[in-house]
C-alpha beads as a LAMMPS data file, in Angstrom:
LAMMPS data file: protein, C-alpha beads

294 atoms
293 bonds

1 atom types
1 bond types

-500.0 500.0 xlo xhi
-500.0 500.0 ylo yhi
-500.0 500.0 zlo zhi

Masses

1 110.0

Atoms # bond

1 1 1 373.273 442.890 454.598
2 1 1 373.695 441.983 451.095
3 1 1 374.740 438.115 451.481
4 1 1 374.655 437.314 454.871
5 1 1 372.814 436.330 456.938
6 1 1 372.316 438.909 460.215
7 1 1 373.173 437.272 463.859
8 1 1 369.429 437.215 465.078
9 1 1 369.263 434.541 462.173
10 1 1 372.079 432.483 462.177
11 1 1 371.603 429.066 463.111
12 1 1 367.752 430.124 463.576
13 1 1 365.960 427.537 461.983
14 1 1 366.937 423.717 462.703
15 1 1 366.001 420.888 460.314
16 1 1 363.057 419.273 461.511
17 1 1 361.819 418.202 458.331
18 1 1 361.453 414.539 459.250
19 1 1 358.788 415.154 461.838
20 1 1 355.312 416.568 461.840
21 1 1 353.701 417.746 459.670
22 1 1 356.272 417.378 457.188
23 1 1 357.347 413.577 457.740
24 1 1 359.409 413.560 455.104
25 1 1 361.446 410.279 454.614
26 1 1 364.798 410.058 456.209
27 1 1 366.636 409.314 453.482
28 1 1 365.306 412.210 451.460
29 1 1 365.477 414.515 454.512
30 1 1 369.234 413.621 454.567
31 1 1 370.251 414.559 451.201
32 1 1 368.111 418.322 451.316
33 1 1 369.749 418.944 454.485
34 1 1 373.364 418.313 452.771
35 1 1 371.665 420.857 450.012
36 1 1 370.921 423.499 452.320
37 1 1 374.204 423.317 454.107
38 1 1 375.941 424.346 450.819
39 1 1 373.562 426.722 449.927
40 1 1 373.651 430.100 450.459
41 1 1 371.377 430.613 453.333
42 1 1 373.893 427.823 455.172
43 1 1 374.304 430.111 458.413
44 1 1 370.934 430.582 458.782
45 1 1 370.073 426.177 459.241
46 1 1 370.844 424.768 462.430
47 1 1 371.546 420.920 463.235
48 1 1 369.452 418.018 461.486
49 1 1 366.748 417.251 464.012
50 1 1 366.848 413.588 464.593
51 1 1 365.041 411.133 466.906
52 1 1 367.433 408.675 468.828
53 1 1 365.151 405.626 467.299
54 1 1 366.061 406.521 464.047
55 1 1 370.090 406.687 464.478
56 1 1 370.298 402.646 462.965
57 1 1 368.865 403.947 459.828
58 1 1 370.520 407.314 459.750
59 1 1 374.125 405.433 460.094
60 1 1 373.001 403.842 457.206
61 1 1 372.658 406.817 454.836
62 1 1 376.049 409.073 456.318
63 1 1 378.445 405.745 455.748
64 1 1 381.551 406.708 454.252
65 1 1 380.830 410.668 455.054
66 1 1 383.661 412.474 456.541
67 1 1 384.299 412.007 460.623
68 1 1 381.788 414.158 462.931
69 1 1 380.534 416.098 459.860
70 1 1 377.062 415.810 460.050
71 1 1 375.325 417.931 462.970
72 1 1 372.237 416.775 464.695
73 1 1 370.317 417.633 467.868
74 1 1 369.172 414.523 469.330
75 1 1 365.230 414.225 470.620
76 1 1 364.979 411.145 473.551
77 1 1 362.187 410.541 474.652
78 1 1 362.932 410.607 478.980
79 1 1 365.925 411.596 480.573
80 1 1 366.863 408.056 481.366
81 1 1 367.332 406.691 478.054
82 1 1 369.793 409.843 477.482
83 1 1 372.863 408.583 477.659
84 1 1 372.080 405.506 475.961
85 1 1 370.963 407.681 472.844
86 1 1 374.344 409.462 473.011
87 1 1 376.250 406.756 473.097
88 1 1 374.252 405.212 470.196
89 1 1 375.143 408.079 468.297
90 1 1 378.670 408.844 469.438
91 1 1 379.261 405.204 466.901
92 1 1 378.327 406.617 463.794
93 1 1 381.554 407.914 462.614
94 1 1 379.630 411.023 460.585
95 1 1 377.729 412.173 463.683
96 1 1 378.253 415.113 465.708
97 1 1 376.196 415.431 468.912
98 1 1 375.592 418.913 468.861
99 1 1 372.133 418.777 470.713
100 1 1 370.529 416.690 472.653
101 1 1 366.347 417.328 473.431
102 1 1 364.822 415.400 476.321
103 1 1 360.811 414.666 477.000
104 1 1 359.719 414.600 480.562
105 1 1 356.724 412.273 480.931
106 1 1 353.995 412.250 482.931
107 1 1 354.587 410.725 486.190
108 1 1 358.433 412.033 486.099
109 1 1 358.811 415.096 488.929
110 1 1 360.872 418.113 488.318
111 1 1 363.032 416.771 491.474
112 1 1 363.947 414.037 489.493
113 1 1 365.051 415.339 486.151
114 1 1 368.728 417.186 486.474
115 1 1 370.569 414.361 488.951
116 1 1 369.980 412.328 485.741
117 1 1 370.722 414.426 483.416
118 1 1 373.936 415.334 485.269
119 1 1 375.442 411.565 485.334
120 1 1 373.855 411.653 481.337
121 1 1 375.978 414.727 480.440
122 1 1 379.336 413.393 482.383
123 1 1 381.846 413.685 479.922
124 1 1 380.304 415.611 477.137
125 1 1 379.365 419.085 479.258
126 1 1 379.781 420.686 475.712
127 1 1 376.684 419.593 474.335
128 1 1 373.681 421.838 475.170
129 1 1 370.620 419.585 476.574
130 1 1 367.146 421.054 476.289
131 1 1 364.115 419.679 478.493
132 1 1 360.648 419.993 476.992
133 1 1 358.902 422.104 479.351
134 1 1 355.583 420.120 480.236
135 1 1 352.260 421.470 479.814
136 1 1 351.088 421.034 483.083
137 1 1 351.491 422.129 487.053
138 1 1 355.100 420.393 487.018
139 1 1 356.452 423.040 484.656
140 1 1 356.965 425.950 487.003
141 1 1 358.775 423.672 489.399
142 1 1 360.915 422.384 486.587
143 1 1 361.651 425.547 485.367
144 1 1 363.469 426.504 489.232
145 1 1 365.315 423.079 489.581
146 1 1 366.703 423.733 485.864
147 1 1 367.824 427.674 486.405
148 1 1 371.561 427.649 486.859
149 1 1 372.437 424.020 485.858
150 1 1 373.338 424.640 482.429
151 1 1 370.324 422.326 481.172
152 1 1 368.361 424.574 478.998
153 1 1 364.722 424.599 478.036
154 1 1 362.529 423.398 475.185
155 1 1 358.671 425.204 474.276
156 1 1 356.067 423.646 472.621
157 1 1 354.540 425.957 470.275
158 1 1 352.184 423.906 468.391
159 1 1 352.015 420.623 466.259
160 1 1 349.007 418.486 464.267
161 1 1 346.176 419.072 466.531
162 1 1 345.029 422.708 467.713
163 1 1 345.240 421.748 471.358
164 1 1 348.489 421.120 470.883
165 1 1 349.314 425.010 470.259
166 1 1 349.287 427.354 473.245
167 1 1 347.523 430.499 473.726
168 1 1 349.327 433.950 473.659
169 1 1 349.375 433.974 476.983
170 1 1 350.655 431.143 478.080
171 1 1 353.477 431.068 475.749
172 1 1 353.914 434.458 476.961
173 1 1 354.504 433.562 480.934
174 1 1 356.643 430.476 479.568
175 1 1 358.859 433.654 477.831
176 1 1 358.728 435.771 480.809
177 1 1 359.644 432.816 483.523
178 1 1 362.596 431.439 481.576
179 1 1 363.657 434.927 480.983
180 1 1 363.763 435.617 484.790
181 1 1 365.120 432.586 485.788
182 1 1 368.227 433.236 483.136
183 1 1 367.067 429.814 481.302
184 1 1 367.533 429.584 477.762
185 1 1 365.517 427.772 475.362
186 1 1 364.580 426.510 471.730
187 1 1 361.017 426.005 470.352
188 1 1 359.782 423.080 468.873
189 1 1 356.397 422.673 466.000
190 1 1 354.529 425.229 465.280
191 1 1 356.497 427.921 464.374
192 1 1 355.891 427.691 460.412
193 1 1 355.716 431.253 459.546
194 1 1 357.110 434.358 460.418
195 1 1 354.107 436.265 461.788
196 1 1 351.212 435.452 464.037
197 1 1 348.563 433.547 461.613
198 1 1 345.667 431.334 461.152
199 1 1 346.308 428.212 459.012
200 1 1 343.958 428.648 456.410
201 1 1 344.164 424.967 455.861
202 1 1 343.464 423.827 459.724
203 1 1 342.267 427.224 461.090
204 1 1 344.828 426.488 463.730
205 1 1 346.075 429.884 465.243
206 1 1 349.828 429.447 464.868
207 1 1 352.733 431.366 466.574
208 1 1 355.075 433.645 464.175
209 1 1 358.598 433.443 465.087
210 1 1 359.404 436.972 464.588
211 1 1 356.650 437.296 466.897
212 1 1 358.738 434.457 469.427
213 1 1 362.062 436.673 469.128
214 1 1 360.958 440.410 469.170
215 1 1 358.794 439.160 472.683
216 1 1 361.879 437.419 473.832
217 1 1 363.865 440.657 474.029
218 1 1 360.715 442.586 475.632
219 1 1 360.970 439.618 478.065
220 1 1 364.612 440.112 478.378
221 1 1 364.078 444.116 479.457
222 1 1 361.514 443.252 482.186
223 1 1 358.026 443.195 480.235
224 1 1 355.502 441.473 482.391
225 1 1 353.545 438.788 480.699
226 1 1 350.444 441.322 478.933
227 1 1 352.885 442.869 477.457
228 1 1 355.120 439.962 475.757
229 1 1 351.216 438.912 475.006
230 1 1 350.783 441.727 472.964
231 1 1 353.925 440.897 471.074
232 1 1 352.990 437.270 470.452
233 1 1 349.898 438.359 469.452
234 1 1 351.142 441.154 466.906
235 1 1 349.965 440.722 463.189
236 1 1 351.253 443.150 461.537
237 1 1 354.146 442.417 459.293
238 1 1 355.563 445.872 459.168
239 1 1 355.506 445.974 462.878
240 1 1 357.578 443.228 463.568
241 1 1 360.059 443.496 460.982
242 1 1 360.958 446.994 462.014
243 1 1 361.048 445.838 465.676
244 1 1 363.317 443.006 464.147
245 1 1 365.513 445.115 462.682
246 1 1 365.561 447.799 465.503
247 1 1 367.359 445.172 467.596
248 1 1 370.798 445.565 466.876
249 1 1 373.386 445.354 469.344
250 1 1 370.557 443.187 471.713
251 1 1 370.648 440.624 468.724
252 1 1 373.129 438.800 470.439
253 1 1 371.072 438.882 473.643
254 1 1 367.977 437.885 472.567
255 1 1 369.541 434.718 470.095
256 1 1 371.539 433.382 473.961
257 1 1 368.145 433.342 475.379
258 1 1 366.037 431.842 472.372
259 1 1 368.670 429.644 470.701
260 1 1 366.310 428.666 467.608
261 1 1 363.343 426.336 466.740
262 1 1 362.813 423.404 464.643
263 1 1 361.053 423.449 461.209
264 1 1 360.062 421.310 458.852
265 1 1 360.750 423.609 456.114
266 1 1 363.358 425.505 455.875
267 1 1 362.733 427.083 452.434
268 1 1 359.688 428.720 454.154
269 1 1 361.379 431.012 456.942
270 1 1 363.821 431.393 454.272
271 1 1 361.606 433.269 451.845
272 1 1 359.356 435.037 454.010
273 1 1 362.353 437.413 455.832
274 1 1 363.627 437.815 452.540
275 1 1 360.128 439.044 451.586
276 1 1 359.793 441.181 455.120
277 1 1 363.388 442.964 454.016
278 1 1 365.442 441.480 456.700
279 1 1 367.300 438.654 454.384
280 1 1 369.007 439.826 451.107
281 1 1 367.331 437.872 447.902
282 1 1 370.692 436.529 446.829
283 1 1 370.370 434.080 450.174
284 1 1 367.402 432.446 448.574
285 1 1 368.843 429.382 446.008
286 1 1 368.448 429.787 442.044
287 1 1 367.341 426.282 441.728
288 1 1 363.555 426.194 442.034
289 1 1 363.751 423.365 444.808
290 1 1 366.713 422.010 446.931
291 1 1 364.869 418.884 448.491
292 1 1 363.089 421.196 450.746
293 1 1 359.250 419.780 452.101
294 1 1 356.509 422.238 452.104

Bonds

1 1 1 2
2 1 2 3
3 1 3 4
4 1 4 5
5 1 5 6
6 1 6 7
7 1 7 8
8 1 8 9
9 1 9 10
10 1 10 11
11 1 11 12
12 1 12 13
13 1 13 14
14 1 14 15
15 1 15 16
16 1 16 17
17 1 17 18
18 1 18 19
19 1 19 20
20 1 20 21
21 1 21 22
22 1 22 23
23 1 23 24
24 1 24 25
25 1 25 26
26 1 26 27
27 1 27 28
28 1 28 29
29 1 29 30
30 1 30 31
31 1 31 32
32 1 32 33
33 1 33 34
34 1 34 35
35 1 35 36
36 1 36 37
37 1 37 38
38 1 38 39
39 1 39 40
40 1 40 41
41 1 41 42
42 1 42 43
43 1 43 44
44 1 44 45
45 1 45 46
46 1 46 47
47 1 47 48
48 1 48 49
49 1 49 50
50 1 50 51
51 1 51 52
52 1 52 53
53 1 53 54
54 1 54 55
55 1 55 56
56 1 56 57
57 1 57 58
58 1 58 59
59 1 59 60
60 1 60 61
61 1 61 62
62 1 62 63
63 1 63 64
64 1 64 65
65 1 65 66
66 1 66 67
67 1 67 68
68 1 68 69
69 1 69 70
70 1 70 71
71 1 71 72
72 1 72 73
73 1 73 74
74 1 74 75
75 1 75 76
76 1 76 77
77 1 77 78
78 1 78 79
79 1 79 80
80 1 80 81
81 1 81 82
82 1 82 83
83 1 83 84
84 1 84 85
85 1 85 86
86 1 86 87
87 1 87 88
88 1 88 89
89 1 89 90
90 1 90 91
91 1 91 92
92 1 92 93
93 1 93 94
94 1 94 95
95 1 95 96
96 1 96 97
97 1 97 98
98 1 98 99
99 1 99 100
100 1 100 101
101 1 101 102
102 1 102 103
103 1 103 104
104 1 104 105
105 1 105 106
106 1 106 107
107 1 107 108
108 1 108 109
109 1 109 110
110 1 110 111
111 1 111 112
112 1 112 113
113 1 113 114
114 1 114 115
115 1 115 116
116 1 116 117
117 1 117 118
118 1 118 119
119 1 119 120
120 1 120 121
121 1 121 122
122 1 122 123
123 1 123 124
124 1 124 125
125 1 125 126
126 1 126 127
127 1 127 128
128 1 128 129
129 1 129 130
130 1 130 131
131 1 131 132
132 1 132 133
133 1 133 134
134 1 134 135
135 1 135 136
136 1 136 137
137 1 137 138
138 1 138 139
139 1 139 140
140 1 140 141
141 1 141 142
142 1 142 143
143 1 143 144
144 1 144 145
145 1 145 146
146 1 146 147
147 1 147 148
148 1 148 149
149 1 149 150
150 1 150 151
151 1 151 152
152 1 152 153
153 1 153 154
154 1 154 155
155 1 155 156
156 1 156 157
157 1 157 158
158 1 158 159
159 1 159 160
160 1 160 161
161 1 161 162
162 1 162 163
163 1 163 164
164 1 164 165
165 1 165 166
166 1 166 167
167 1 167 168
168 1 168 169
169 1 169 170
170 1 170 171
171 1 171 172
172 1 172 173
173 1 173 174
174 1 174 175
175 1 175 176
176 1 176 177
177 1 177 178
178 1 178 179
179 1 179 180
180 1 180 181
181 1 181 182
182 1 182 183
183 1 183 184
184 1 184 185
185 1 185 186
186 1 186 187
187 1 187 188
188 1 188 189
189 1 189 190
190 1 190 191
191 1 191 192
192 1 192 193
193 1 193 194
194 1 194 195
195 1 195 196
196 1 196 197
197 1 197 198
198 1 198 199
199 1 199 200
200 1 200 201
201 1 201 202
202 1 202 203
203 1 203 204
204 1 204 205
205 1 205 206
206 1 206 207
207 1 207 208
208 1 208 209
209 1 209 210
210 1 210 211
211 1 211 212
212 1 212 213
213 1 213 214
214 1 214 215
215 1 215 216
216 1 216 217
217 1 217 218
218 1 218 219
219 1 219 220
220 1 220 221
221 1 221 222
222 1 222 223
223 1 223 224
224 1 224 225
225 1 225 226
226 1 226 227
227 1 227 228
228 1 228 229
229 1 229 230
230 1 230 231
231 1 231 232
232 1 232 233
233 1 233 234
234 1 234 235
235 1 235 236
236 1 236 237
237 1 237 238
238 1 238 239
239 1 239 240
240 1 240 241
241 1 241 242
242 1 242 243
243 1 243 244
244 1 244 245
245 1 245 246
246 1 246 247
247 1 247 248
248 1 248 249
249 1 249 250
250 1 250 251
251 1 251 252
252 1 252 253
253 1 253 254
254 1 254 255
255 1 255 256
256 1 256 257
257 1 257 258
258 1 258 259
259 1 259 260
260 1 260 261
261 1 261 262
262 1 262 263
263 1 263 264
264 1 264 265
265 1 265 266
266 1 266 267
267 1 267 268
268 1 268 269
269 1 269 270
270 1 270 271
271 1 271 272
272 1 272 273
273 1 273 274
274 1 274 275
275 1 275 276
276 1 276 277
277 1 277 278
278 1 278 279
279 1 279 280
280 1 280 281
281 1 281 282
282 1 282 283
283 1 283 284
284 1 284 285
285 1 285 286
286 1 286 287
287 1 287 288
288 1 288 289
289 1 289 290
290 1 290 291
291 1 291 292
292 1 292 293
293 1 293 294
């Protein structure tokens, strides 16, 4: 272990640090995420999370950076603008595509969302595109016309208001249906702490993602939804690092299904599997902050 970083973590935690509740500015975001790429917990941060409005000012701050060196995973906000947005971002030299995460908004049927995603994605099938799952009675529906297309999913698990978080067990038949229907997905706000907690700021009951990944695989070997319930619900830190780390060869497994989540800090996930035992302490930098947004 000592000085890597185990596959159920690599590429774990994307850099959402410009968004909710974090909003930190772009053009500090920018530089920490630079920081954390040549730090020592590099595999375990994902792309820079990005929002297609802000590409004009992102081009700004990545002029004269290397060619396609700077990854992000591009939120749009309805499937139509899509390929606009990648094409915005396909002219700033420094940018790599290598996500792109689609809304659906109300009024928009599941019938509706892959034949324009399909025309969106034609010529760049490489890059993975993840709808956001609605909240509401379109999801199941979406969730069948999306199995098998190579479109992936998106969960929300939480944000600035509590009703914005969803129970155990909804989260936990979200888990259980994409796992069935072979669909893959990536979690989005929420997820700011390892295990199952409430905010002692907010009092908002928040989602662990230890909890997220050791439910995934239960998911994955044919747990029914009380079950992957329990899991979310787990708070027992002992618990779910030693279900963690009793993962092994499934690892690989479980991280196809749940590709990662975003996170406005990534010093945070960082520090806390170091302090469960499942990162070595020499991933964690010496410097006492690298730009990182609490």
């Amino acid at each position: 272990m000592t000085g890597t970083v185990p596959r159920l973590f690599e590429r774990l935690c994307d850099d959402a640090a410009v968004f909710p509740p974090g909003n930190l500015p772009l053009a500090q975001a920018v530089p920490a995420h630079l920081a954390h790429h040549a730090g020592p917990h590099r595999r375990l941060v994902g792309p820079f999370v990005v929002a297609a409005a802000a590409l004009p000012e992102l081009a700004g701050l990545l002029s004269g950076r290397p060619a396609r060196s700077f990854d992000v995973a591009l939120t749009v906000p309805e499937p139509a603008a899509v390929a606009g947005a990648q094409a915005a971002a396909g002219g700033i030299a420094a940018v790599r595509v290598v996500a792109v995460e689609v809304a659906v908004p109300a009024g928009i049927g599941a019938a509706a969302v892959v034949p324009v995603l399909d025309a969106a994605r034609a010529g760049r099938p490489d890059v993975p595109v993840f709808v956001e799952l609605p909240r509401d009675e379109r999801r199941p529906d979406l969730v069948r016309a999306l199995a098998g297309t190579g479109l992936l999913a998106k969960l929300r698990t939480g944000g600035v208001r509590a009703e914005l978080y969803p129970g155990e067990e909804e989260l936990a038949r979200a888990l259980v249906d994409t796992a069935r229907a072979g669909l893959p997905v990536k979690a989005t706000a929420g997820l700011h702490h390892a295990i199952r907690n409430t905010d002692p700021a907010t009092g908002f009951e928040q989602h662990g993602f230890l909890n997220v990944l050791t439910a995934v695989d239960a998911a994955l070997a044919g747990a029914d939804t009380a079950e992957v319930e329990r899991l979310l619900a787990e708070r027992d830190p002992a618990v779910l690092a030693d279900r963690s780390s009793a993962l092994g060869d499934r690892s690989d497994r479980v991280r196809e299904q749940f590709r990662s989540f975003g996170t406005c800090s990534i010093a945070e996930p960082l520090e806390e599997l170091v302090a469960l035992g499942l990162l070595d302490p020499t991933l964690v930098p010496t410097t006492a902050s690298i730009g990182d947004h609490r």
